[in-house]
C-alpha positions as CSV (number, residue, x, y, z in Angstrom):
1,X,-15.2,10.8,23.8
2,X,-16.3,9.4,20.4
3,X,-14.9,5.6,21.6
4,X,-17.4,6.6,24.2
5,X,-20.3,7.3,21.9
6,X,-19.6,4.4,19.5
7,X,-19.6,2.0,22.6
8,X,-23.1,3.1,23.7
9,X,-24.7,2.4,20.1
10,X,-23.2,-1.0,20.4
11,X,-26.3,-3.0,20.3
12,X,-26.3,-6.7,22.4
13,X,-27.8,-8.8,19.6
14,X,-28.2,-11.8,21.9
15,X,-27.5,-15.9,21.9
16,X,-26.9,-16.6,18.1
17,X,-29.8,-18.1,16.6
18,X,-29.6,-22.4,17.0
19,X,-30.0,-23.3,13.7
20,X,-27.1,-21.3,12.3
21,X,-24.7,-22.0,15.2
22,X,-25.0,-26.0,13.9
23,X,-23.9,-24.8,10.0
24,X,-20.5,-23.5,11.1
25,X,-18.0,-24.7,9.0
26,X,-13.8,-25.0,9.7
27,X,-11.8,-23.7,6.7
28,X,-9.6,-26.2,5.2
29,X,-6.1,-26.9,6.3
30,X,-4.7,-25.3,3.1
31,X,-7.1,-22.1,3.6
32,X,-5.2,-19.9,5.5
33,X,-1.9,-20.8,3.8
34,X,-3.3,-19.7,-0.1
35,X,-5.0,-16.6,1.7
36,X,-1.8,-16.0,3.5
37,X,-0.3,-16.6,0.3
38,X,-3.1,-14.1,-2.1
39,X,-1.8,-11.2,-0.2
40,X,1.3,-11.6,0.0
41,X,1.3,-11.0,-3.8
42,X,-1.2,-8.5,-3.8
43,X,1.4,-6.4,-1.2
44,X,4.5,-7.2,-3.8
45,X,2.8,-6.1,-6.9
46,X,1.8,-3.4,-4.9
47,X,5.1,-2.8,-4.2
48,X,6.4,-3.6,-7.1
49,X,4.2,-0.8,-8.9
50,X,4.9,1.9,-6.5
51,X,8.6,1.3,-7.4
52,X,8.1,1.4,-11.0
53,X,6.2,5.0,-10.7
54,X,8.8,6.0,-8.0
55,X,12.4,4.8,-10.4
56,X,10.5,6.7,-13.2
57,X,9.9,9.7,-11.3
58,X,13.5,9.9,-10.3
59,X,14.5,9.6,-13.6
60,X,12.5,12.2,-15.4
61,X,13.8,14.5,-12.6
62,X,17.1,14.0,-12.8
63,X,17.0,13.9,-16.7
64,X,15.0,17.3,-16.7
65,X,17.7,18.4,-14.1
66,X,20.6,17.9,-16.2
67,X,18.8,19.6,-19.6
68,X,18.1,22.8,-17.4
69,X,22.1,22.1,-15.7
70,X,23.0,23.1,-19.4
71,X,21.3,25.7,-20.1
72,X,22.3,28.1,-17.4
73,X,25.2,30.3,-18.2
74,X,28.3,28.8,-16.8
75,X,29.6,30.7,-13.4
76,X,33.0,32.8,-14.1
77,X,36.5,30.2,-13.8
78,X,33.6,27.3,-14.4
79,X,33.9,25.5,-18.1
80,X,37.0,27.4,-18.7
81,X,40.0,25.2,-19.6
């Protein structure tokens, strides 16, 4: 229903204007490839920072984990030698 809706705002703009359908430009050949090649390390620092927060998260817990481990009172027959 709301594809519906979006398709009958859809305005038909017409044939592009003449004069700006003769300044079209094609990228350059190495274009695409140091695009290609900007996100690409955009996505691994990305990555690379969601695995620094996530490593550090998993160490504070299992740090705070192991403080509160020994400070509950041992279970009978447990620590006993």
């Amino acid at each position: 229903m709301a594809d519906q809706q979006d398709d009958d705002f859809v305005e038909d703009m017409g044939e592009p204007i003449d004069a700006l359908r003769d300044l079209s430009v094609d990228p350059s050949d190495g274009f695409l490839g140091r695009l290609r090649n900007t996100l690409r390390r955009r996505d691994l620092s990305s990555q690379v920072a969601t695995l620094s927060w996530t490593g550090f998260g998993a160490v504070a817990l299992e740090f705070f984990r192991m403080i509160f481990s020994m400070l509950e009172p041992p279970v009978d027959g447990e620590g006993e030698d």
